[in-house]
PyMOL Python script that loads the backbone (N, CA, C, O; Angstrom):
from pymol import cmd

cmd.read_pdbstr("""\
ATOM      1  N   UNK A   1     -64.604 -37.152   8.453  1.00  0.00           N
ATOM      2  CA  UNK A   1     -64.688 -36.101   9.438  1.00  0.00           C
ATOM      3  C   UNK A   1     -64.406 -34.770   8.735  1.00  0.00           C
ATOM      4  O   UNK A   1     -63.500 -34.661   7.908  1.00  0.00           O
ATOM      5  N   UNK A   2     -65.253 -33.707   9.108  1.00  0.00           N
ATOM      6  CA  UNK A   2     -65.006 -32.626   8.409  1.00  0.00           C
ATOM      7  C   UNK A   2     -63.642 -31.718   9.330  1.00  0.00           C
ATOM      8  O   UNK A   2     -62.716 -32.133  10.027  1.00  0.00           O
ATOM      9  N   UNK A   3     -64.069 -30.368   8.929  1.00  0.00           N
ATOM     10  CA  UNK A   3     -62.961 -29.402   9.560  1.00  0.00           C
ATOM     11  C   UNK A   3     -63.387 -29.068  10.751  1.00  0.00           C
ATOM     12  O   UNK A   3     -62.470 -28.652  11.460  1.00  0.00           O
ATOM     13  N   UNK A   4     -63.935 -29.077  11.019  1.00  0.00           N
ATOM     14  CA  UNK A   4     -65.327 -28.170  12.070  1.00  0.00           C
ATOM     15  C   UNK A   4     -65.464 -29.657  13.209  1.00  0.00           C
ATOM     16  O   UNK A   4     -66.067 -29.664  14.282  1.00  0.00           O
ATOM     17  N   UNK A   5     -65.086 -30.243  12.894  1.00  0.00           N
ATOM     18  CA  UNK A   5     -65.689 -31.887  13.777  1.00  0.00           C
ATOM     19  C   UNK A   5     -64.341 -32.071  14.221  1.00  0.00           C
ATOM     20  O   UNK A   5     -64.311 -32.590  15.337  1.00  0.00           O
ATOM     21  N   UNK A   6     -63.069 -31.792  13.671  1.00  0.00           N
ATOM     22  CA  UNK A   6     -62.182 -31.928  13.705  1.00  0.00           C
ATOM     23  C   UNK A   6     -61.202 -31.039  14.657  1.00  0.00           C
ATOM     24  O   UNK A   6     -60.285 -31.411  15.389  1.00  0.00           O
ATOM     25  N   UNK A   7     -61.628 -29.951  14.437  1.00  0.00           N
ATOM     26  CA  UNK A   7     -61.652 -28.983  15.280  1.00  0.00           C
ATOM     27  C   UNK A   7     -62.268 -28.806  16.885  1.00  0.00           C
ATOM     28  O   UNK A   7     -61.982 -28.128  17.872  1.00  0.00           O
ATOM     29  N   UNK A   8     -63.097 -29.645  16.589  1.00  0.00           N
ATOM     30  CA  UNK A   8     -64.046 -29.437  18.041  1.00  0.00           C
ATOM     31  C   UNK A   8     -63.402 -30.467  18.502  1.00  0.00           C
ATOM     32  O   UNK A   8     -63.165 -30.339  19.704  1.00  0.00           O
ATOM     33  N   UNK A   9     -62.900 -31.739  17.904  1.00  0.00           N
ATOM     34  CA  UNK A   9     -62.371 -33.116  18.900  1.00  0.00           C
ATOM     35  C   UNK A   9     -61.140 -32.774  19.182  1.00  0.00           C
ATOM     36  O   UNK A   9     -60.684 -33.468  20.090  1.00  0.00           O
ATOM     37  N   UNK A  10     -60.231 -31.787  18.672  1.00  0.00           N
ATOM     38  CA  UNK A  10     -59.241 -31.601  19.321  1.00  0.00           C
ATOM     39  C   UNK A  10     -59.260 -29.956  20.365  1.00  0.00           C
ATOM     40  O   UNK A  10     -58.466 -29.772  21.288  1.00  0.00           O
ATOM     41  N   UNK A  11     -60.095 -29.158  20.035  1.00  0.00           N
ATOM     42  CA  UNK A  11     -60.387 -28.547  21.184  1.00  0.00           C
ATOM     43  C   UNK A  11     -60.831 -29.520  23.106  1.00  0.00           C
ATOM     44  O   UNK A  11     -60.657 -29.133  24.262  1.00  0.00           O
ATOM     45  N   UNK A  12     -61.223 -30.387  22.716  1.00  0.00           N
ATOM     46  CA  UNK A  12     -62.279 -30.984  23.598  1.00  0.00           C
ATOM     47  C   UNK A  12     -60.666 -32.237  23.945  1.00  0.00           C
ATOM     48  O   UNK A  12     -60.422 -32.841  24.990  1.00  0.00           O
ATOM     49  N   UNK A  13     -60.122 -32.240  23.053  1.00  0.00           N
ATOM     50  CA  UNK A  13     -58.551 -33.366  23.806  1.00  0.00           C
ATOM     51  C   UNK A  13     -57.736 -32.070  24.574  1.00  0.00           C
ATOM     52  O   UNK A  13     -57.068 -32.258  25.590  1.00  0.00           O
ATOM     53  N   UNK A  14     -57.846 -31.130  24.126  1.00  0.00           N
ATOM     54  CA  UNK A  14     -56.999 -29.674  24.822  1.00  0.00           C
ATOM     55  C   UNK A  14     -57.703 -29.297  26.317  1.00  0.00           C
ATOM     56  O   UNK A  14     -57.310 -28.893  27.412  1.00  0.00           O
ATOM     57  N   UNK A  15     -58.892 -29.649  25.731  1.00  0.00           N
ATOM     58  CA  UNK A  15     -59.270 -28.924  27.611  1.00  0.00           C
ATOM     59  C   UNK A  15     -59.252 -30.700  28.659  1.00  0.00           C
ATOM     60  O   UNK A  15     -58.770 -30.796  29.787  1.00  0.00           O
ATOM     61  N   UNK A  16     -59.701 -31.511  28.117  1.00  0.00           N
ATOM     62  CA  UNK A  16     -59.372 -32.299  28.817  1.00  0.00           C
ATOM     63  C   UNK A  16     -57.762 -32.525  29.480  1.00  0.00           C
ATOM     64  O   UNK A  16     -57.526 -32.698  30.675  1.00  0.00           O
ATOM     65  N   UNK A  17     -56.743 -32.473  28.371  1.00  0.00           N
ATOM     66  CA  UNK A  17     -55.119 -32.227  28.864  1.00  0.00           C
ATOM     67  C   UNK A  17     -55.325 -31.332  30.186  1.00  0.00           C
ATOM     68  O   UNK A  17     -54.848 -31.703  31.258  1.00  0.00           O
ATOM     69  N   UNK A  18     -56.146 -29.990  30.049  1.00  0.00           N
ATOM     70  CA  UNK A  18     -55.367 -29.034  30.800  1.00  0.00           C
ATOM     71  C   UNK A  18     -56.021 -29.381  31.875  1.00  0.00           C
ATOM     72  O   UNK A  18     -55.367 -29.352  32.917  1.00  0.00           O
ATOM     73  N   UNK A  19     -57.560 -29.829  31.963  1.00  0.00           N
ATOM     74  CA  UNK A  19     -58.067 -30.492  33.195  1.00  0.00           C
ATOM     75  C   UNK A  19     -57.451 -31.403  34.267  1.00  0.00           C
ATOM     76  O   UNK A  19     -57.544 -31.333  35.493  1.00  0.00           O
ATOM     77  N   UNK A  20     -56.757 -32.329  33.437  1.00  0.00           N
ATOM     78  CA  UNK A  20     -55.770 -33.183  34.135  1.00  0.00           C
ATOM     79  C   UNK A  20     -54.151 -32.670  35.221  1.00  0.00           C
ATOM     80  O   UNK A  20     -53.645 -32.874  36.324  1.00  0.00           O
ATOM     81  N   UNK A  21     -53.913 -31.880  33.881  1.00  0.00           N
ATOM     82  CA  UNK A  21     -52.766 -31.033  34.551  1.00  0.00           C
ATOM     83  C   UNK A  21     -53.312 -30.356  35.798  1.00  0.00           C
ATOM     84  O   UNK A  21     -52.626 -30.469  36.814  1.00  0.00           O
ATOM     85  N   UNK A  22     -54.642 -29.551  35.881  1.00  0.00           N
ATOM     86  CA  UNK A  22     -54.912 -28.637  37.197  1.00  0.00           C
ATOM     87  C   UNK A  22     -54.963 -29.391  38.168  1.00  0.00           C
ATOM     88  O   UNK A  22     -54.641 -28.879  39.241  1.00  0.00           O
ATOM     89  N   UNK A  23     -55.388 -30.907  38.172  1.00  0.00           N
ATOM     90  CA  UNK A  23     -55.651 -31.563  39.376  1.00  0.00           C
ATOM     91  C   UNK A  23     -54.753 -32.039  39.888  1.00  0.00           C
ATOM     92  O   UNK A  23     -54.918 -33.015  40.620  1.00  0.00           O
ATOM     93  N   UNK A  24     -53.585 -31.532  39.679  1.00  0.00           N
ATOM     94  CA  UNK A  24     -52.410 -32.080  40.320  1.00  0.00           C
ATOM     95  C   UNK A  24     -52.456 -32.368  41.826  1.00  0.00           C
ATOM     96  O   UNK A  24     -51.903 -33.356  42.309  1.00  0.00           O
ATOM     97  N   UNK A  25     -53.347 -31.187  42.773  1.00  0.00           N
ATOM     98  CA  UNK A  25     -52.603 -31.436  44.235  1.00  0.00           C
ATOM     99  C   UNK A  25     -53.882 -32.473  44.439  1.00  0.00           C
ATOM    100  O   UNK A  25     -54.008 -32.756  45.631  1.00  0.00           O
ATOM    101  N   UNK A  26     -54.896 -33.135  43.557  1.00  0.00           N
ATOM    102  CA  UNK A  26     -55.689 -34.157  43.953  1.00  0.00           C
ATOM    103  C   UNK A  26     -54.783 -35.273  43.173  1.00  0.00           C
ATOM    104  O   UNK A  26     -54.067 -35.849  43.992  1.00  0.00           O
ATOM    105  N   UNK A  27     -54.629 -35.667  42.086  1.00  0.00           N
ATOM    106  CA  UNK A  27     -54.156 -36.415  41.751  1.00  0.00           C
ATOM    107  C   UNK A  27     -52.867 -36.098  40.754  1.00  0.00           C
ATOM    108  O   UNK A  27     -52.959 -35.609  39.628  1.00  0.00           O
ATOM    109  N   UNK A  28     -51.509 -36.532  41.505  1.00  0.00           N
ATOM    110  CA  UNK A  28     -50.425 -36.373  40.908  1.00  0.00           C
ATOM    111  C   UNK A  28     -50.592 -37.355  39.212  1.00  0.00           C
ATOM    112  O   UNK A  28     -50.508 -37.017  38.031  1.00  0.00           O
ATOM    113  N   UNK A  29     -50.837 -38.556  39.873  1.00  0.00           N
ATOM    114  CA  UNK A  29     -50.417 -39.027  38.595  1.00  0.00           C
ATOM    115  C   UNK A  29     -51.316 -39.088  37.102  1.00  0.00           C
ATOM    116  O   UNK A  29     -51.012 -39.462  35.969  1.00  0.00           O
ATOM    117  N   UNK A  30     -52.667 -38.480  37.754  1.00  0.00           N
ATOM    118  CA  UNK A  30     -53.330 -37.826  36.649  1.00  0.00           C
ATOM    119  C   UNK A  30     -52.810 -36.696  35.838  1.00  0.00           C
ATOM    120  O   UNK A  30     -52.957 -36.451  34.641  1.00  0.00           O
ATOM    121  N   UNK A  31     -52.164 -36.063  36.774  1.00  0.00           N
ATOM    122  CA  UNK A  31     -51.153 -34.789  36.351  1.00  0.00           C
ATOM    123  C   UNK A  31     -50.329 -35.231  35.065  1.00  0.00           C
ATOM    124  O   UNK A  31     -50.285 -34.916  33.875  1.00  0.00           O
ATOM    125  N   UNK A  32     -49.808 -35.969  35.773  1.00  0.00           N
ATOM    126  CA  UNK A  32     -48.535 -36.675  34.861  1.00  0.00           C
ATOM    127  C   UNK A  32     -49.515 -37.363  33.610  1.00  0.00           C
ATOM    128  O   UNK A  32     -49.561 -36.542  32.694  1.00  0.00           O
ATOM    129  N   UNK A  33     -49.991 -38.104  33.410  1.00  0.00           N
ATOM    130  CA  UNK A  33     -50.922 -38.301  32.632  1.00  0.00           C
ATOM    131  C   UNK A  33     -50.976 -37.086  31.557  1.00  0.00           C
ATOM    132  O   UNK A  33     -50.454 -37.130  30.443  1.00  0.00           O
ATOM    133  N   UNK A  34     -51.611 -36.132  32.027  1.00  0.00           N
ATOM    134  CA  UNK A  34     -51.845 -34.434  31.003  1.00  0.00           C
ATOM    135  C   UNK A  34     -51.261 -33.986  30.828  1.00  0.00           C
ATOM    136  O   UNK A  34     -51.418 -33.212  29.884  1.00  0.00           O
ATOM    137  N   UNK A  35     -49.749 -34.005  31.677  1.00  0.00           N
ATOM    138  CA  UNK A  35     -48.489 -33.565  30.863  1.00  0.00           C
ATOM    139  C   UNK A  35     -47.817 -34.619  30.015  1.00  0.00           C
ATOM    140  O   UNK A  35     -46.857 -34.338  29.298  1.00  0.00           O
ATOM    141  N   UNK A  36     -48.216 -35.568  30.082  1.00  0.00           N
ATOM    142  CA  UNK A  36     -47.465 -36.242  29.186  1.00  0.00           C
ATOM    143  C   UNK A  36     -48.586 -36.148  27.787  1.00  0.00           C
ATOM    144  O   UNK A  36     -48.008 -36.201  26.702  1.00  0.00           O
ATOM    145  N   UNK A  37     -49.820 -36.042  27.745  1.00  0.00           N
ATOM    146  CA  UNK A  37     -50.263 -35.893  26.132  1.00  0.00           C
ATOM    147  C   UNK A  37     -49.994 -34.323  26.007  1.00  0.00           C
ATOM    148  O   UNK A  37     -49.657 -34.152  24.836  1.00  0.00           O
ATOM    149  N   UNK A  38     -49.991 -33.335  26.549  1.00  0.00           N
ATOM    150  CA  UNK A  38     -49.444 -32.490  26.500  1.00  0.00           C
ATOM    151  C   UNK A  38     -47.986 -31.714  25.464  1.00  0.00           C
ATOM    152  O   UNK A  38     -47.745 -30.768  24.714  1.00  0.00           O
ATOM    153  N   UNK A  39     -47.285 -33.022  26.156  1.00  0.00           N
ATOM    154  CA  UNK A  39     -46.307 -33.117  25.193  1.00  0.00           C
ATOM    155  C   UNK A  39     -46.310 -33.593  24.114  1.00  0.00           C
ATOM    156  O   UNK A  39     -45.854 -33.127  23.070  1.00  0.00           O
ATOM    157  N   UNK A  40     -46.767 -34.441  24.279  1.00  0.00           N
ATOM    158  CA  UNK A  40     -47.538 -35.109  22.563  1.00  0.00           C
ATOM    159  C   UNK A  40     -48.144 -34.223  21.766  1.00  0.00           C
ATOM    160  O   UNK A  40     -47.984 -34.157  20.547  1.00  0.00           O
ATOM    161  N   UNK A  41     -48.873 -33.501  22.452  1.00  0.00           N
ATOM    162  CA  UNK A  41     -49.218 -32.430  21.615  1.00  0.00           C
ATOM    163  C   UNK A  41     -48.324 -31.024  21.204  1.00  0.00           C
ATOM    164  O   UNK A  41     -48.495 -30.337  20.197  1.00  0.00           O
ATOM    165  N   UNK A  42     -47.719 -30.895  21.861  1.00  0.00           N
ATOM    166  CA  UNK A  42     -46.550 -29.705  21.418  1.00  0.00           C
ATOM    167  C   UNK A  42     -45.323 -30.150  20.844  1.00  0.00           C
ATOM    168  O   UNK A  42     -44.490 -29.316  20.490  1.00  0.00           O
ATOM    169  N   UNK A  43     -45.093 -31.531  20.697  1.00  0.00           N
ATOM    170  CA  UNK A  43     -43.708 -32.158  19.739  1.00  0.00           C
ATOM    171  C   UNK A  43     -45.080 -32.139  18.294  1.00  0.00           C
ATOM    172  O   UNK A  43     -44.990 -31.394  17.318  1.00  0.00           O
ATOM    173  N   UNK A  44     -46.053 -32.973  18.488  1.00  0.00           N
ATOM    174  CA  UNK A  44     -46.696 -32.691  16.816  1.00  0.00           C
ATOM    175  C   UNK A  44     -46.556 -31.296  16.234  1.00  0.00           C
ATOM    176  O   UNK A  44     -45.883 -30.943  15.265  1.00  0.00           O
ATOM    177  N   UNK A  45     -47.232 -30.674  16.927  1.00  0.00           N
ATOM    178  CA  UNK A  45     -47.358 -29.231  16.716  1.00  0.00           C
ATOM    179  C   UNK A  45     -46.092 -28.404  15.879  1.00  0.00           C
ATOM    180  O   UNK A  45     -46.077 -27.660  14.899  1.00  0.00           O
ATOM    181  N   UNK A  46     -44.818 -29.064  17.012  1.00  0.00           N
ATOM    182  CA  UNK A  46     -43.625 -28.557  16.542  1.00  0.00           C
ATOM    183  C   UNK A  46     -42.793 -28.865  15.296  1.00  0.00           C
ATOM    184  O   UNK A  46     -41.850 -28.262  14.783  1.00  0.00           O
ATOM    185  N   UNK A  47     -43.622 -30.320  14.875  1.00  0.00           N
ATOM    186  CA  UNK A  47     -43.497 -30.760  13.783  1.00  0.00           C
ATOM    187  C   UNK A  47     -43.955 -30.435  12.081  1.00  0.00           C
ATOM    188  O   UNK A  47     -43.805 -30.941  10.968  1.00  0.00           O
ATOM    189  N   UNK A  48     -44.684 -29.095  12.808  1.00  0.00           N
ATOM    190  CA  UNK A  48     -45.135 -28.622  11.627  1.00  0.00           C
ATOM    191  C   UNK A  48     -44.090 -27.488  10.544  1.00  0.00           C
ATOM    192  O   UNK A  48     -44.096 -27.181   9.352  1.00  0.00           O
ATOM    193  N   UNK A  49     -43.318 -27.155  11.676  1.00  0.00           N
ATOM    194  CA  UNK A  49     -42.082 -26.130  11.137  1.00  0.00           C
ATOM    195  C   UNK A  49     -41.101 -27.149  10.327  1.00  0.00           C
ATOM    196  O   UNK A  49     -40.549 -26.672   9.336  1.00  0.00           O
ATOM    197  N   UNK A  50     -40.902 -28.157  10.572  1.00  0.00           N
ATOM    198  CA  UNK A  50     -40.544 -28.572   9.446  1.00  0.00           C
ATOM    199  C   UNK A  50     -41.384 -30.158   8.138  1.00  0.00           C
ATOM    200  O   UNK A  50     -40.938 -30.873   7.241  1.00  0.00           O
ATOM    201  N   UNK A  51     -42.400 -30.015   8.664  1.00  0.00           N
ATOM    202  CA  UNK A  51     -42.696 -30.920   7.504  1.00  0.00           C
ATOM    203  C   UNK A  51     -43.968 -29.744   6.800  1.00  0.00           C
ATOM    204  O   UNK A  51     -44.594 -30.072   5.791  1.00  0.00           O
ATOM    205  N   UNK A  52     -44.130 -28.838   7.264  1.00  0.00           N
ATOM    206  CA  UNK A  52     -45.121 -27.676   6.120  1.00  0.00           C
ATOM    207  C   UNK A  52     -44.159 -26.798   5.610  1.00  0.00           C
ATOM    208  O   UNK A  52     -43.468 -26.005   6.250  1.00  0.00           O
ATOM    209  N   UNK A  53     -44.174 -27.073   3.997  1.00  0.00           N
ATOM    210  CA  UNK A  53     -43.532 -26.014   3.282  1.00  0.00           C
ATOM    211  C   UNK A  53     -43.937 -24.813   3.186  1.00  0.00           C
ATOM    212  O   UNK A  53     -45.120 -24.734   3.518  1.00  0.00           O
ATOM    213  N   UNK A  54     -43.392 -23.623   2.812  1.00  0.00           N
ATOM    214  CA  UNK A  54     -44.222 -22.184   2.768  1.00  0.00           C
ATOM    215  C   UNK A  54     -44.695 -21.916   3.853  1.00  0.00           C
ATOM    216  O   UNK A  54     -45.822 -21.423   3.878  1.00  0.00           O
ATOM    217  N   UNK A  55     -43.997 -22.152   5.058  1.00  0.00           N
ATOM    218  CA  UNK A  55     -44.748 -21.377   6.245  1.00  0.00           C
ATOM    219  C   UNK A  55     -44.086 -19.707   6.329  1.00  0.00           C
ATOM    220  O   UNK A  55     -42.899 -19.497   6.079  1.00  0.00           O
ATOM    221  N   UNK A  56     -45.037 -18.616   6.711  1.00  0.00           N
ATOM    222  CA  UNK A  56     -44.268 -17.691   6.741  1.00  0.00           C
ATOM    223  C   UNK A  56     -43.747 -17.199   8.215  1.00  0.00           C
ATOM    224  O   UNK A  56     -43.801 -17.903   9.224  1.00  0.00           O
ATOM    225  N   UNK A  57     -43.331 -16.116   8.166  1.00  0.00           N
ATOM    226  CA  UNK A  57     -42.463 -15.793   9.303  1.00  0.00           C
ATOM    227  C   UNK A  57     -43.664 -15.687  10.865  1.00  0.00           C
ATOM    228  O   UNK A  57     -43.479 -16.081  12.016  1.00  0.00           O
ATOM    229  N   UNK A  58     -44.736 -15.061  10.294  1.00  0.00           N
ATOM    230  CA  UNK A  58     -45.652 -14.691  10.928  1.00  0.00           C
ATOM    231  C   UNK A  58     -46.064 -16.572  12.123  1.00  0.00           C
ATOM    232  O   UNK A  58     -46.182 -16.814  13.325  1.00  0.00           O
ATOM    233  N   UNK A  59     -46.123 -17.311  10.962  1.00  0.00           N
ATOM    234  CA  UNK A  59     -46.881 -18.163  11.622  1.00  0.00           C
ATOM    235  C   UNK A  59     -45.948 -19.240  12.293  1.00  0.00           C
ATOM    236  O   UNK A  59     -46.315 -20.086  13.107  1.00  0.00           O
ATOM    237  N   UNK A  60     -44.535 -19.034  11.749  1.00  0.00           N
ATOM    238  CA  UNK A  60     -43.529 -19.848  12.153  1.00  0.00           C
ATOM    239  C   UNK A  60     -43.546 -19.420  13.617  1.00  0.00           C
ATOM    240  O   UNK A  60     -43.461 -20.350  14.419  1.00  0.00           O
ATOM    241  N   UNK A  61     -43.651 -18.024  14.181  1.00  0.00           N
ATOM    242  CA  UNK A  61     -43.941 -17.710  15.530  1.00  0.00           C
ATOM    243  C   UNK A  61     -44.484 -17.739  16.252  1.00  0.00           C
ATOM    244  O   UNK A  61     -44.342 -17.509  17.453  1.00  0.00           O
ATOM    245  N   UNK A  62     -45.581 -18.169  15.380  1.00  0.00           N
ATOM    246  CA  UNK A  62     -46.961 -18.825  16.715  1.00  0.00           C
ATOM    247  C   UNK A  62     -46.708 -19.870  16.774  1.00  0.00           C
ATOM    248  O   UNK A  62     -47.607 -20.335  17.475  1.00  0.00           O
ATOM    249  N   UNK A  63     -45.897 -20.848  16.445  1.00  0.00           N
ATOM    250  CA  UNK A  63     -46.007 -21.986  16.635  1.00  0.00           C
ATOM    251  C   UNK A  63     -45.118 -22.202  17.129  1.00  0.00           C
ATOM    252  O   UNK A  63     -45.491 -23.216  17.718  1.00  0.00           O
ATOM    253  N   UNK A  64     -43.339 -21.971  17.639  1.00  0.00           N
ATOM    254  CA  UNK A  64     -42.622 -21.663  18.175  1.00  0.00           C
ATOM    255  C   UNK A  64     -42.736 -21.582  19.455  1.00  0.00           C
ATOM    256  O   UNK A  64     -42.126 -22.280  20.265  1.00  0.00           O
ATOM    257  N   UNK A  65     -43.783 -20.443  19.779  1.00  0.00           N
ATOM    258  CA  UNK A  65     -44.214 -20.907  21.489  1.00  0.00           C
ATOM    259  C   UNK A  65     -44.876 -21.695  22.244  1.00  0.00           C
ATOM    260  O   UNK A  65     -45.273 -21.531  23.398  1.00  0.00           O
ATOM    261  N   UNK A  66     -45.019 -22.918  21.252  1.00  0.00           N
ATOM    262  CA  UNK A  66     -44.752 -23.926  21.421  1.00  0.00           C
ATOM    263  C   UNK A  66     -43.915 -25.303  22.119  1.00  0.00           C
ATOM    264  O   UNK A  66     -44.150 -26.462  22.462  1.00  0.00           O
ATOM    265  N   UNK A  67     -42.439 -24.018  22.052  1.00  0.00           N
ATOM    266  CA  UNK A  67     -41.246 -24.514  22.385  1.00  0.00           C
ATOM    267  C   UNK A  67     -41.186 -24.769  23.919  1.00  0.00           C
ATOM    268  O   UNK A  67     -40.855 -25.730  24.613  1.00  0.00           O
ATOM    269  N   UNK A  68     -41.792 -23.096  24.239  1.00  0.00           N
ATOM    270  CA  UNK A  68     -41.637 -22.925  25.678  1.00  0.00           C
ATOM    271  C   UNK A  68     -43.086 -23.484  26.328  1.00  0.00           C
ATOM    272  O   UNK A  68     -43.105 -23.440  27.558  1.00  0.00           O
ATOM    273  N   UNK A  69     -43.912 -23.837  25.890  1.00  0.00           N
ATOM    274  CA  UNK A  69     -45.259 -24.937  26.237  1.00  0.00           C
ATOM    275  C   UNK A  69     -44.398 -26.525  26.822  1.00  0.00           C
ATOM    276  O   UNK A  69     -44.485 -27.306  27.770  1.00  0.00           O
ATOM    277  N   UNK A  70     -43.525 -26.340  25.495  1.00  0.00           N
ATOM    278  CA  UNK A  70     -43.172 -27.978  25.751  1.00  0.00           C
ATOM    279  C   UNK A  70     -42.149 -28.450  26.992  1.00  0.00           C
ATOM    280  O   UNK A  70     -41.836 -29.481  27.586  1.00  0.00           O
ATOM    281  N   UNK A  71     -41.857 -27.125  26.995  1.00  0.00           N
ATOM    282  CA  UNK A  71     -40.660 -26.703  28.426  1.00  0.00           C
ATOM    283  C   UNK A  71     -41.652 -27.264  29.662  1.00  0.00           C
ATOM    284  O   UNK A  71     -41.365 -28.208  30.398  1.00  0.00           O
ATOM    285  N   UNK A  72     -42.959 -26.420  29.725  1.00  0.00           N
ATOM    286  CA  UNK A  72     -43.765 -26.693  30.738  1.00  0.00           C
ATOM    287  C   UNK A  72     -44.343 -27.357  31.100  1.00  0.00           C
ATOM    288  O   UNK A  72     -44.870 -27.361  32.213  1.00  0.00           O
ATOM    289  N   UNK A  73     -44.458 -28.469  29.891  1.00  0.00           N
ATOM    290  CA  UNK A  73     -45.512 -29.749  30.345  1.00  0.00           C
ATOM    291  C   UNK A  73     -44.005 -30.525  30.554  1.00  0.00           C
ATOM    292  O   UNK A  73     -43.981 -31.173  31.600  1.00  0.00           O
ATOM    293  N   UNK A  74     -43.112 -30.566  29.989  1.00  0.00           N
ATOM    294  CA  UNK A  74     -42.234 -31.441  30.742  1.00  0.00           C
ATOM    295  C   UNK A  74     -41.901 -31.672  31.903  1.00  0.00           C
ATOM    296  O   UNK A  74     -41.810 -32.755  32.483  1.00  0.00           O
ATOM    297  N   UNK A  75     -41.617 -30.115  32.444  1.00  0.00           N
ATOM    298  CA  UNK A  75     -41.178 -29.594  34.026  1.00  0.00           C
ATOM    299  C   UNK A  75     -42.288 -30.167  34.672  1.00  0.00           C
ATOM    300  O   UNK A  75     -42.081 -31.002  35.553  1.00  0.00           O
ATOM    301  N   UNK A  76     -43.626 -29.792  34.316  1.00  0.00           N
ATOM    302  CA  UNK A  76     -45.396 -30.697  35.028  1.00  0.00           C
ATOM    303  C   UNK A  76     -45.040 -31.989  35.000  1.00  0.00           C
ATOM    304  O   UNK A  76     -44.809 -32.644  36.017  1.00  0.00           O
ATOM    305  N   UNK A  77     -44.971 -32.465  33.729  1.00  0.00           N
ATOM    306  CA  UNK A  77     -44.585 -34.146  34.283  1.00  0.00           C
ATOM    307  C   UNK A  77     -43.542 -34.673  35.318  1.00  0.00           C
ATOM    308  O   UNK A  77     -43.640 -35.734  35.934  1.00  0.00           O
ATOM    309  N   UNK A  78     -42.771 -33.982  35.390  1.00  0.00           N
ATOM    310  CA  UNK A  78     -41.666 -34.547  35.889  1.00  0.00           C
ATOM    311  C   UNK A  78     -41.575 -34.297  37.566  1.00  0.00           C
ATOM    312  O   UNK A  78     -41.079 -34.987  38.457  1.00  0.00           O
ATOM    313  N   UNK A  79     -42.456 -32.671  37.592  1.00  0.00           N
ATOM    314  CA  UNK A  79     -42.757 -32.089  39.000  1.00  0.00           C
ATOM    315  C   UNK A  79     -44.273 -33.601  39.636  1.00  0.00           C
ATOM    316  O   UNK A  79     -44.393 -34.065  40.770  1.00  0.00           O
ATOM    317  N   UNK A  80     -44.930 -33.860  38.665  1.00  0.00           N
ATOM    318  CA  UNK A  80     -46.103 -34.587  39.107  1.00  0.00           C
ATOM    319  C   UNK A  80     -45.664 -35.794  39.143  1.00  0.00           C
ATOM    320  O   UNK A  80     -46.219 -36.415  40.049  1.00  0.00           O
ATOM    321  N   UNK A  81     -44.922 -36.406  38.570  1.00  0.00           N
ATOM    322  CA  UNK A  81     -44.103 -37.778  39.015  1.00  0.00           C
ATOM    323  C   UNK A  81     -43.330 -38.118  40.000  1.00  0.00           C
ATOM    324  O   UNK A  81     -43.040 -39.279  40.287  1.00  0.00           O
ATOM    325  N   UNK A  82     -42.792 -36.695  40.819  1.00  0.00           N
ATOM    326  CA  UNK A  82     -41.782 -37.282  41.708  1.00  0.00           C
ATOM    327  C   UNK A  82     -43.115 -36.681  42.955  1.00  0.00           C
ATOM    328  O   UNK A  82     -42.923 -36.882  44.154  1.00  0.00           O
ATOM    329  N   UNK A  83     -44.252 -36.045  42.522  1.00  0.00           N
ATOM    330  CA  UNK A  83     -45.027 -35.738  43.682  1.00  0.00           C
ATOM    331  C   UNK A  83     -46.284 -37.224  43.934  1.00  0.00           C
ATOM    332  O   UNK A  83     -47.120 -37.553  44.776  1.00  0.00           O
ATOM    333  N   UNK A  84     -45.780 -37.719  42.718  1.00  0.00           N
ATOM    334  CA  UNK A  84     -46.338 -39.020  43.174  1.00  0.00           C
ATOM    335  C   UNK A  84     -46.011 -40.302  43.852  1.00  0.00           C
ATOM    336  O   UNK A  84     -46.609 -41.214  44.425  1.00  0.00           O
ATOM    337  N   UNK A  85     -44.767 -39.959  43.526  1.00  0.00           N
ATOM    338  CA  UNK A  85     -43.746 -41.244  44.043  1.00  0.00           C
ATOM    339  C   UNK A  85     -43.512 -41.169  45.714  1.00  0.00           C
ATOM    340  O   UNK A  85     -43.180 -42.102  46.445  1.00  0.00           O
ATOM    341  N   UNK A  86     -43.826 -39.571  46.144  1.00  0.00           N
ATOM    342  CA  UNK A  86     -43.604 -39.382  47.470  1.00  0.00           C
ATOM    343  C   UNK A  86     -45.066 -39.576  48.339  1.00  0.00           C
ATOM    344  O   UNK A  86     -45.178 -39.614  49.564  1.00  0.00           O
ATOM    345  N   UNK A  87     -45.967 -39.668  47.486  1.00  0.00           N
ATOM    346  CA  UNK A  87     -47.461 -39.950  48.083  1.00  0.00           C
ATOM    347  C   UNK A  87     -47.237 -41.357  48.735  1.00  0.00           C
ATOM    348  O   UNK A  87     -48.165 -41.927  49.309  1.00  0.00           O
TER     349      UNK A  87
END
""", "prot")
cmd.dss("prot")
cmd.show_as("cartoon", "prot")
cmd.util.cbc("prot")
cmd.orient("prot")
């Protein structure tokens, strides 16, 4: 797989996540579903601050808000799980 192929399959796992997340007031536990790879995707992500050496300051900060992403798909999962349990 190149860079470019690689790029596009994880663009295309990103909009699917966020697809899932919007459909919450149709389906909660699809919700929960997209917040939970969601998170999967912002703990990898976050994993890059410490297993890439030489990161600089610049980019250590884009990736950082990250932190507060991961805040939000948690709060989504957890808001779409108990809105499922009450369905």
């Amino acid at each position: 797989m190149n860079i470019q192929t690689g790029s596009e399959l994880i663009g295309i796992v990103e909009l699917a996540i966020g697809l899932l997340i919007a459909i919450r007031h149709w389906s909660p536990k699809l919700c929960a579903v997209g917040s939970a790879g969601a998170i999967l995707m912002f703990l990898s992500t976050l994993s890059f601050l410490m297993t890439t050496p030489g990161l600089d300051t610049g980019t250590q900060g884009f990736i950082m808000k990250d932190v507060f992403l991961l805040g939000a798909a948690i709060w989504s999962a957890g808001e779409a799980l108990q809105s499922a349990r009450a369905k």
